[in-house]
N, C-alpha and C positions, 0 to 999 in steps of 0.2 A: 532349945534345940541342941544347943553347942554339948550339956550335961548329958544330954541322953544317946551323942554319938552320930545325930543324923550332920551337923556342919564341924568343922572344925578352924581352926583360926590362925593365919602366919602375920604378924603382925597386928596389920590392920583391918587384914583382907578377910572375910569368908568363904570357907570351901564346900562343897558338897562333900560328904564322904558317900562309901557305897551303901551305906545302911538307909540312905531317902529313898532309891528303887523301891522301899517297900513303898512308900505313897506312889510312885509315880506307877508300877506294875497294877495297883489298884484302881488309879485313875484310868489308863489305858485298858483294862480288865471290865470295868463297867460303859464303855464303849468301844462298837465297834471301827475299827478306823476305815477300813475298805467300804465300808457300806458308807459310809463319811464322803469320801475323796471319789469314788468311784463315779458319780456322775459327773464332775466335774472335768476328770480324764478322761472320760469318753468325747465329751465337749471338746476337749484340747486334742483329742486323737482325733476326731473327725473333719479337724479345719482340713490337717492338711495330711491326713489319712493316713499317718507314720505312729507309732508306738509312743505311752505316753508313762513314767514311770515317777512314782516318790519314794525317794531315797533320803536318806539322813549321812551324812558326813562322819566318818570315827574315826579319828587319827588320819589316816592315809587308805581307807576305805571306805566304800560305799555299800551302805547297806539298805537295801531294797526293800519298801515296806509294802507297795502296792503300783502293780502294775495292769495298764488295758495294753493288749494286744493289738497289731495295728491289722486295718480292716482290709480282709480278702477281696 
């Protein structure tokens, strides 16, 4: 992996470089996530009737991958 660019190495350590998105873009590609997570949030919006959202953490942002709306 290291020869073909996808990890790279400081020491001891291994890194991801950005050339693994191509597996991970492909993994996420051949499923859908919201159709995934989606009844689950509806479950967690309904306890307590407020908005239910999954986000992923980047740096000093959040970035919002699926969200239910909370119930009128």
């Amino acid at each position: 992996m290291e020869h073909l660019g996808y990890v790279g190495r400081r020491g001891k350590l291994f890194l991801l470089r950005p050339e693994i998105v191509t597996f991970a873009s492909a993994y996420l590609e051949s499923m859908n996530l919201a159709e995934v997570v989606r009844p689950h949030q509806q479950e967690i919006r309904d306890h307590p009737g407020d908005n239910s959202s999954l986000a992923v953490l980047s740096q000093y942002d959040f970035l919002y991958l699926c969200m239910s709306p909370p119930i009128a």
